[in-house]
C-alpha positions as CSV (number, residue, x, y, z in Angstrom):
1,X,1.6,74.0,-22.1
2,X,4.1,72.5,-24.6
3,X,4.2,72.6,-28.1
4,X,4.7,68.8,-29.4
5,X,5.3,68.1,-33.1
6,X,4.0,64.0,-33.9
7,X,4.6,62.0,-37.3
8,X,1.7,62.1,-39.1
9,X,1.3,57.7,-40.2
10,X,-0.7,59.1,-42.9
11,X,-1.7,61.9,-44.6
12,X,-5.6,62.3,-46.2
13,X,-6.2,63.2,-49.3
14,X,-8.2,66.2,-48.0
15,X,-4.9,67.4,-46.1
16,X,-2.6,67.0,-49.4
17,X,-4.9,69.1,-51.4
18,X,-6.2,71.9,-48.5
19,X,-2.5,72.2,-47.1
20,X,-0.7,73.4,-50.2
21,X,-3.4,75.4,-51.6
22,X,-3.8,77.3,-48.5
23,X,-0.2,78.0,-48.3
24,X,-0.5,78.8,-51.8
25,X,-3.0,81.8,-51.1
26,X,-0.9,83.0,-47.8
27,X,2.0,83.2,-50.0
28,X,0.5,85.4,-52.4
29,X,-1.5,87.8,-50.0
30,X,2.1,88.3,-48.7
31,X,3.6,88.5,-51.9
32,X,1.0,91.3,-52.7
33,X,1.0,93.2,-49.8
34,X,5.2,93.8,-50.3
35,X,3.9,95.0,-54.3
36,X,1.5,97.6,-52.7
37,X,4.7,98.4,-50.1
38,X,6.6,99.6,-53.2
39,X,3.7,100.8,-55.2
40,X,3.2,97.9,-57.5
41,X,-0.1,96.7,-58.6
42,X,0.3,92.9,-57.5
43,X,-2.1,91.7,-60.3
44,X,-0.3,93.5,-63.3
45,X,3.2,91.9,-61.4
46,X,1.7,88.4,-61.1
47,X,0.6,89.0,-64.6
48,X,3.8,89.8,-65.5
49,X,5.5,86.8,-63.6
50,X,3.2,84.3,-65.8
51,X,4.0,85.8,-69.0
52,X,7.3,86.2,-68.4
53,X,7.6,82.1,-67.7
54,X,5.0,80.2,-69.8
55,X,3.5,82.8,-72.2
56,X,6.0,83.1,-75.4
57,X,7.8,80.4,-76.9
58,X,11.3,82.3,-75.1
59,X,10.0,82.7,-71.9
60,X,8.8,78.9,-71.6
61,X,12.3,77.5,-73.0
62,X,14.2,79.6,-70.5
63,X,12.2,78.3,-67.7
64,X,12.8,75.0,-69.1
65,X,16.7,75.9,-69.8
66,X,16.3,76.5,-65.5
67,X,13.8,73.7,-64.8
68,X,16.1,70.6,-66.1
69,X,19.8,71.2,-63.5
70,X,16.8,71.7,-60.8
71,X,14.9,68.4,-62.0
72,X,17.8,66.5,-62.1
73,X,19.9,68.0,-58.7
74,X,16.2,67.5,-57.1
75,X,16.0,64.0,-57.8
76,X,19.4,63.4,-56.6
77,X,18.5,64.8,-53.7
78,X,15.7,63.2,-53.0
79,X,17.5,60.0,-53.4
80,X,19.5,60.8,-50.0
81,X,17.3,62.3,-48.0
82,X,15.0,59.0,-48.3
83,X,17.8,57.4,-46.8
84,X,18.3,60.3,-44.2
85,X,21.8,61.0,-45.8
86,X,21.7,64.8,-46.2
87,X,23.9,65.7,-49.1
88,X,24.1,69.3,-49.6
89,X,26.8,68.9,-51.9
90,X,24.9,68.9,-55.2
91,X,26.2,72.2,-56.0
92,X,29.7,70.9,-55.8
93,X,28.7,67.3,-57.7
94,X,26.8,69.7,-60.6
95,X,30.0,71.7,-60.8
96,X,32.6,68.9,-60.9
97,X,29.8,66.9,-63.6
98,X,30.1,69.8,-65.7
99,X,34.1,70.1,-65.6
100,X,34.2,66.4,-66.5
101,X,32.1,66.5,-69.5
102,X,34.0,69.8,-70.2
103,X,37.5,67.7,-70.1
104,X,36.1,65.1,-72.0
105,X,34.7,67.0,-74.9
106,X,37.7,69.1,-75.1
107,X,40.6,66.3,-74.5
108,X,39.1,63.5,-76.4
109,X,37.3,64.1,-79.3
110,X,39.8,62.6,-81.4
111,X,39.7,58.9,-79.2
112,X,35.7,59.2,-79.7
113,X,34.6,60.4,-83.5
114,X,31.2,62.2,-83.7
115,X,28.4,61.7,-81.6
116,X,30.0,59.3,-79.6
117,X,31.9,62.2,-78.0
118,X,28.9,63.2,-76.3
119,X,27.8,60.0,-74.8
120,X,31.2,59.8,-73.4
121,X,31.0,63.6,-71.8
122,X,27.5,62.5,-70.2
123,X,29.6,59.3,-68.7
124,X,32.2,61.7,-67.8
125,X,30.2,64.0,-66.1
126,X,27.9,60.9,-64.2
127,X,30.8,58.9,-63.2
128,X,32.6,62.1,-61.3
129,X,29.6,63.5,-59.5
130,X,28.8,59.4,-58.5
131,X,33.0,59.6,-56.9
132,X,32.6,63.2,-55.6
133,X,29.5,62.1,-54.0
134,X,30.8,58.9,-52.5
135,X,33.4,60.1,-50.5
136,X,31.2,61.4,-47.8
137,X,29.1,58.5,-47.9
138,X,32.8,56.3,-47.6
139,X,33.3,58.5,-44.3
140,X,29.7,58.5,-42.9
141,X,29.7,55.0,-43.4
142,X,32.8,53.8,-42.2
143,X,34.3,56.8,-39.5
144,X,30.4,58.0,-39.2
145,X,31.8,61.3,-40.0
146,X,29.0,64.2,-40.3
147,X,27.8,64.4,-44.1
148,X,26.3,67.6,-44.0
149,X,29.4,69.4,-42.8
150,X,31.5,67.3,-45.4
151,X,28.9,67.7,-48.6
152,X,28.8,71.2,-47.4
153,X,32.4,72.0,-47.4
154,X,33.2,69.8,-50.7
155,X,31.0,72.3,-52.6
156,X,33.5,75.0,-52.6
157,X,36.4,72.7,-54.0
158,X,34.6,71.7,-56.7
159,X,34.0,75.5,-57.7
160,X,37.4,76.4,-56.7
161,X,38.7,73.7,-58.7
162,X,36.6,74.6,-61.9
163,X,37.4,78.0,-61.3
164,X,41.5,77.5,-61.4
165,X,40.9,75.4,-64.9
166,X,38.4,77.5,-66.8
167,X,40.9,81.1,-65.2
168,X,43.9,78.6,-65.6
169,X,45.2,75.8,-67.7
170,X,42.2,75.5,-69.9
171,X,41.5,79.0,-70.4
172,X,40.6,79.8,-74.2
173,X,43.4,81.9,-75.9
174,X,41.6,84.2,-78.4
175,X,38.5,84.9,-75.2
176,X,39.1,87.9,-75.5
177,X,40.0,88.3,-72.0
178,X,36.6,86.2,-70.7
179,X,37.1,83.0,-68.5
180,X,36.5,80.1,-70.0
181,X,37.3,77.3,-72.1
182,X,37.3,77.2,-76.0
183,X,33.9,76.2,-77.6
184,X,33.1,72.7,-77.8
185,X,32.9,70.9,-81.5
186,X,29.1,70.4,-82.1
187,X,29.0,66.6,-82.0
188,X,29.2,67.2,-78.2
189,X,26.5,69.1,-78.0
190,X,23.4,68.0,-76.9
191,X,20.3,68.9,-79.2
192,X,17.7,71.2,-78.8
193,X,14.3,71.4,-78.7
194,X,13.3,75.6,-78.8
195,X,14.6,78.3,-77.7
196,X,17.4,77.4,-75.2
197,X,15.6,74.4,-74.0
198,X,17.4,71.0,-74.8
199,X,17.0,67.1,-74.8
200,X,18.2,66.6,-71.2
201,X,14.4,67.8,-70.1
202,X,13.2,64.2,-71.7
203,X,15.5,62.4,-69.5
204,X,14.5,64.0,-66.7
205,X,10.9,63.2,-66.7
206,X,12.3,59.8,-67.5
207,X,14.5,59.5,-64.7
208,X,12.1,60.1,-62.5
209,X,9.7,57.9,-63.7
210,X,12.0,55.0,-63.4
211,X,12.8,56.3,-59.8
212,X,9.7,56.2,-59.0
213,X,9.8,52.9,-59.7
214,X,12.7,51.9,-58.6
215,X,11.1,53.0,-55.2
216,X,8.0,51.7,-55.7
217,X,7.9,48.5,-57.3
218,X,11.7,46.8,-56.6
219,X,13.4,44.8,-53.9
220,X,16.2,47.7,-53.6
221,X,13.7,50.1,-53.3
222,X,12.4,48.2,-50.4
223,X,15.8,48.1,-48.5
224,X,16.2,51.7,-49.0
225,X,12.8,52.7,-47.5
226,X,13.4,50.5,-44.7
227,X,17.2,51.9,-44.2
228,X,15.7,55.8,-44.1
229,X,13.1,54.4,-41.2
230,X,15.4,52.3,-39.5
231,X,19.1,51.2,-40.2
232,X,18.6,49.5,-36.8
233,X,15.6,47.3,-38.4
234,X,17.6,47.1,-41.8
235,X,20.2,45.5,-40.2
236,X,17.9,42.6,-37.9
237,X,16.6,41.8,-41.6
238,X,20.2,41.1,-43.0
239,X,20.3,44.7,-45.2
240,X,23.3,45.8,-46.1
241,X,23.1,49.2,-44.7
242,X,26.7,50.7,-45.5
243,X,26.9,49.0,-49.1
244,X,22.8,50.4,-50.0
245,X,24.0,53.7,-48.4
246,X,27.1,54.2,-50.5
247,X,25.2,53.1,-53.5
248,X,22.4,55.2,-53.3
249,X,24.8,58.3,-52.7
250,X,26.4,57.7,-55.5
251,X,23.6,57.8,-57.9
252,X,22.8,60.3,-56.3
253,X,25.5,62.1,-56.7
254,X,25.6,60.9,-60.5
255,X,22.1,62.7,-61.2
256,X,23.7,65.9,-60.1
257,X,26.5,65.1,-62.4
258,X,24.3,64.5,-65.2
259,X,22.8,67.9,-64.4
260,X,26.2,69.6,-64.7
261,X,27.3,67.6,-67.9
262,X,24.1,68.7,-69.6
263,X,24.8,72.7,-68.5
264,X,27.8,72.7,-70.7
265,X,26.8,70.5,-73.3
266,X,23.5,71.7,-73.6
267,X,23.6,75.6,-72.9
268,X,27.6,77.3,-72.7
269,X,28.9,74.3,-75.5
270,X,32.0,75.1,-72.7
271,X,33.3,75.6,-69.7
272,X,33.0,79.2,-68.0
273,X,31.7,80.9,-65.3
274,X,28.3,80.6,-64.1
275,X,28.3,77.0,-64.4
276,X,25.6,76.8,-61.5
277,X,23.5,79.2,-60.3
278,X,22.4,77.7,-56.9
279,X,20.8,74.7,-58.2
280,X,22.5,72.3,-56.3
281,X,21.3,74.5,-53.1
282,X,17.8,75.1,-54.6
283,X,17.4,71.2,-55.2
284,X,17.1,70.9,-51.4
285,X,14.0,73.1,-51.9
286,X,12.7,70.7,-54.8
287,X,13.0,67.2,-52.6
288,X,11.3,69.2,-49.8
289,X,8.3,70.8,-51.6
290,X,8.1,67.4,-53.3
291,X,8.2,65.4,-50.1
292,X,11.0,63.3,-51.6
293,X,8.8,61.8,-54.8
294,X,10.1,61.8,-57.7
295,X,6.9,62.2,-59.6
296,X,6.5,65.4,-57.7
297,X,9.7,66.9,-58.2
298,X,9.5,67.5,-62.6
299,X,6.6,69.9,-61.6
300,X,8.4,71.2,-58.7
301,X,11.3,71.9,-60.6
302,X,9.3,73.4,-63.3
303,X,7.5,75.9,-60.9
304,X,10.4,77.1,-59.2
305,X,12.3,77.5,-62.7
306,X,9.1,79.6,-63.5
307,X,9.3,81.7,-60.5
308,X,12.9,82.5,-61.5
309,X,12.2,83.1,-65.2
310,X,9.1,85.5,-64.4
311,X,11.3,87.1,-61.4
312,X,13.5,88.4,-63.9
313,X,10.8,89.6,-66.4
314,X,8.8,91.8,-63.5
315,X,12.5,93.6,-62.7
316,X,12.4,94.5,-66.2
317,X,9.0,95.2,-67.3
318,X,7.8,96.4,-63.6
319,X,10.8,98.6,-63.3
320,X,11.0,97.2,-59.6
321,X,14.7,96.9,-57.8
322,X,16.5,93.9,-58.6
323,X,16.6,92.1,-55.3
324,X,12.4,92.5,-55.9
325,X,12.1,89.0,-57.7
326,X,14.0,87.2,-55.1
327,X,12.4,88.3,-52.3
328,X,8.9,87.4,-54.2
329,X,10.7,84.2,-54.5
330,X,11.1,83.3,-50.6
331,X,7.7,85.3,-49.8
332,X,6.1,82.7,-52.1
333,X,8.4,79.6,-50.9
334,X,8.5,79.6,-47.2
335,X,4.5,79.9,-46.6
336,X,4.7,76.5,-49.0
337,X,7.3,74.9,-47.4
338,X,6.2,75.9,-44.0
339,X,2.3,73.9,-45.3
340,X,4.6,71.0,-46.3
341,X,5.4,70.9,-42.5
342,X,1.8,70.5,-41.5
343,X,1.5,67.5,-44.2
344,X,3.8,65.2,-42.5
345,X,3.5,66.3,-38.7
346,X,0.6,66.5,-36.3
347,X,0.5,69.7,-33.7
348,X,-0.8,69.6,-30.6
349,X,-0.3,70.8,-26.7
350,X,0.7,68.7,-24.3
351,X,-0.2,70.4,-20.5
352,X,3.6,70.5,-18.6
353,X,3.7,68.1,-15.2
354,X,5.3,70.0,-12.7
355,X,8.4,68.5,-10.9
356,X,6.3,68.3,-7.6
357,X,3.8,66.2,-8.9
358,X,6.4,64.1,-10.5
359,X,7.7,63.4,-7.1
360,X,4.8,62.7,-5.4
361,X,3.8,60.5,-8.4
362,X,7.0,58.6,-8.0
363,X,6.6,58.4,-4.1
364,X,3.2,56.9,-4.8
């Protein structure tokens, strides 16, 4: 017997809403039976994990401060994978985002006077993710080099590189010793709501709402879908396969800039260490769980974020070990990403024909 894996045409409704609760409950019987491992009572720590994320006006805004570099890196994502491009580089386009909006906002505030300063640092920080990402779509496309390899790799330039400026040249004097760059002045910071949370969480929902249709409702959309099912069938209908690729990397790689741009303007007001966290690696998780929609991937990010937030609260209120709230993390993540799996492909067994019946098939 062997195990065959089919494309699912179409999904029911029935599947969509079974599949991801079910994995939902398996990922919390698991998640539960590790508490009781270590002694925990797994209601008090999912208690804990809820409160700690959405129930005080703190918690929510730092799961929002985490939920908008994961909204907009998961969107760019998603982006590329429709087209079957898979960028892995986001971390490295967050990172080099952030260090242009950083240059901007510290360089040339004088050549743009008061707010316009941090318009110009978003620009900064969208137009260099959109370059970082388009040189591996410029090699896919024209030496058909591997861009997973090449996204992959470019990530740790970009942090190197950020690293040397914010440990090197633009290191702030009186930091009393810490890396980083000097504050920002406030007219390039971006505005807050609460808390921590800031303004980039409105263009985030907005983004992907006008993804969404951008997908759904335009010509280019079209050409894209039809690219990520066939660049063979693109190319018989006159698409512009290389040209819609590139393009669609780039803004894909701008996203993630914009994601790093509003990390520094919105959170540190500079440059320093820590810029990302993994976002651009956990935004693989967000197009994934959110099957490359982008109306799925605000509450996506926005879970996840949550899972993080409340991670951190059960370490300290729960008094469990550290690693504890990332391992809750994955045990709650791979039964749901695993039920994503069932979603979009069709399992079934396929009896093995022997090589002697092959033959006397053949001979037949």
């Amino acid at each position: 017997m062997t195990i065959v894996f089919e494309k699912r045409k179409s999904t029911s409704v029935p599947a969509l809403v079974l599949v991801p609760l079910i994995s939902f409950i398996v990922s919390l019987v698991l998640t539960a039976i590790l508490l009781l491992v270590f002694g925990a009572d797994p209601l008090k720590t999912f208690g804990a994990m809820a409160k700690g994320a959405f129930g005080s006006i703190h918690g929510f805004s730092e799961t929002l401060v985490k939920a908008i570099p994961l909204m907009l890196t998961g969107l760019g994502v998603a982006i590329a994978f429709r087209l079957k491009f898979w960028n892995i580089g986001a971390e490295g386009q967050l990172t080099l985002g952030g260090v242009a909006a950083a240059g901007v906002a510290l360089f040339l505030e004088k050549a743009f006077p008061g707010r316009s300063l941090l318009f110009a640092a978003i620009l900064g920080g969208v137009i260099a993710g959109a370059l970082w990402a388009g040189i591996p779509a410029l090699l896919k496309t024209a030496l058909k080099v591997d861009e997973t390899l090449v996204t992959l790799m470019m990530n740790y330039i970009a942090i190197l590189y950020s690293e040397f400026l914010y440990y090197g040249p633009w290191r702030d004097p009186k930091g009393y010793g810490f890396p980083g760059s000097r504050i920002f002045s406030e007219a390039a910071w971006l505005p807050r709501i609460f808390g921590r949370a800031h303004a980039g969480i409105w263009a985030g929902l907005a983004l992907a709402a006008i993804l969404w249709v951008v997908f759904k409702r335009t010509r280019w959309g079209f050409e894209l879908q039809i690219i990520g099912a066939s660049q063979k069938a693109a190319r018989y209908q006159g698409i512009s396969v290389e040209r819609n690729i590139i393009l669609a990397v780039m803004l894909s790689g701008a996203l993630c800039g914009l994601a790093g741009s509003f990390e520094v303007l919105g959170i540190s007001h500079r440059l320093q260490q820590g810029l990302s966290i993994g976002y651009g690696y956990t935004a693989i998780i967000v197009a994934w769980m959110s099957q490359l929609n982008p109306l799925a991937v605000p509450f996506v990010a926005i879970a996840l974020a949550g899972l993080a937030t409340g991670g951190d609260q059960v370490q300290m209120v729960m008094g469990l070990p550290a690693a504890m709230g990332i391992v809750m993390q994955g045990l709650i993540l791979f039964p749901m990403l695993a039920g994503s799996l069932f979603t979009e492909y069709r399992i079934r067994t396929v009896r093995a024909v022997s090589k002697t019946a092959c033959v006397e098939h053949s001979k037949e």
